[in-house]
C-alpha positions as CSV (number, residue, x, y, z in Angstrom):
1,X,102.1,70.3,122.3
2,X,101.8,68.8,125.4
3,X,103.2,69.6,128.2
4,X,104.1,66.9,131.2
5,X,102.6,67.5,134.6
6,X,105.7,67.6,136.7
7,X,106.8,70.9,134.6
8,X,103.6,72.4,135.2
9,X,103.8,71.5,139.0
10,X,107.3,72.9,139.0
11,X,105.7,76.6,137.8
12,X,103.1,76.6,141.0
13,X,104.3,78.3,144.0
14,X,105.1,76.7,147.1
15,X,102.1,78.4,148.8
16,X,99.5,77.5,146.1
17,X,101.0,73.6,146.4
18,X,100.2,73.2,149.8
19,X,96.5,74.8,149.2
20,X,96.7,72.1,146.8
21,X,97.8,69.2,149.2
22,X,95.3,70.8,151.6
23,X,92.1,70.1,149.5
24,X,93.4,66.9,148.1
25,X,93.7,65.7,151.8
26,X,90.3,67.0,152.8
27,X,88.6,65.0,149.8
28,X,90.4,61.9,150.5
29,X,89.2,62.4,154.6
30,X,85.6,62.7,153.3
31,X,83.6,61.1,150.5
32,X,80.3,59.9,150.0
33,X,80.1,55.9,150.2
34,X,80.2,55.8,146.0
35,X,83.3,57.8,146.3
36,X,85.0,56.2,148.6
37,X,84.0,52.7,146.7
38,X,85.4,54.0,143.4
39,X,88.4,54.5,145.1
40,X,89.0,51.0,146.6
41,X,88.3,50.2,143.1
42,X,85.3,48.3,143.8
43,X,82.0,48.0,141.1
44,X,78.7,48.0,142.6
45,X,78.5,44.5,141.3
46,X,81.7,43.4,143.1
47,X,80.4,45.2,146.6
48,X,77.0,43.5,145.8
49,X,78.9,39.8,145.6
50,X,80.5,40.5,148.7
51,X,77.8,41.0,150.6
52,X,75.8,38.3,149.2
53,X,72.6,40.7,147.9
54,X,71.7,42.2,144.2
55,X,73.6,45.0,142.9
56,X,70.7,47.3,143.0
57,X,70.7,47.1,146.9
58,X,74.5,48.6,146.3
59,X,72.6,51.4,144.5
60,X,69.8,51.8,146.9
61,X,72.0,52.1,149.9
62,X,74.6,54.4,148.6
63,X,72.0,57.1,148.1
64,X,70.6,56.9,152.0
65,X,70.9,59.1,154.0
66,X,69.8,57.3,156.8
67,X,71.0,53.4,157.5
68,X,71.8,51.2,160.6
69,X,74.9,51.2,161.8
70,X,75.6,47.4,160.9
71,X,74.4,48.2,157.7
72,X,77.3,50.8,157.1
73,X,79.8,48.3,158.7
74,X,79.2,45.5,156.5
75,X,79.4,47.9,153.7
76,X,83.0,49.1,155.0
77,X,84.2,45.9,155.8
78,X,83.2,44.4,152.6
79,X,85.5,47.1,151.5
80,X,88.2,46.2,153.3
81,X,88.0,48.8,156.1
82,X,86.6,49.4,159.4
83,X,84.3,50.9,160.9
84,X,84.7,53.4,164.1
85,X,82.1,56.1,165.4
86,X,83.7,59.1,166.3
87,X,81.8,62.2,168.7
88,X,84.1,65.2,168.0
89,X,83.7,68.0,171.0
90,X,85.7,71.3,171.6
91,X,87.5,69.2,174.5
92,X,88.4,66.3,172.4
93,X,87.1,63.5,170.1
94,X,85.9,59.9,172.0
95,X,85.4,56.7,170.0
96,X,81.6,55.4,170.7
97,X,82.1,52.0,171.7
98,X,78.8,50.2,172.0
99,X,79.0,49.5,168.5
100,X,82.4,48.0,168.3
101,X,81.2,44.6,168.9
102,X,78.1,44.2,166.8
């Protein structure tokens, strides 16, 4: 029989939970663009309207590893996000602002 999740999550100790929560935070912090479209819920067709080009170009781009930067912000904005560059150093993190305006 089946069991429902909530009893099973009820049986996992406090410590193990918040390992849990951990990793579950991590992967939501981090994806690969395809991941992170999935999870908006968008098709590579939908992206692909969005941005006015085929849907292969969807494909073709989501397996770089290498694009421009207003590539990558059309692509987030067309997911309803935005785009911020980030330099993380032992002192601190800056925000990279010569691309805010392009």
């Amino acid at each position: 029989m089946a069991r429902k999740f909530s009893e099973l999550r009820a049986k996992i100790s406090p410590e193990r939970r918040a390992n849990i929560d951990k990793m579950v935070e991590k992967a939501m912090a981090e994806m690969p663009l395809n991941e992170l479209r999935n999870a908006r819920g968008l098709s590579q067709k939908m992206l692909a309207e969005a941005l006015n080009i085929q849907q292969p170009a969807i494909a073709k781009l989501e397996k770089r590893t290498d694009m421009y930067i207003s590539t990558l912000r059309s692509h987030v904005e067309a997911m309803g996000g935005n785009l911020e560059i980030l330099a993380h150093f032992p002192e601190g993190t800056v925000k990279i602002a010569n691309f805010s305006q392009i």
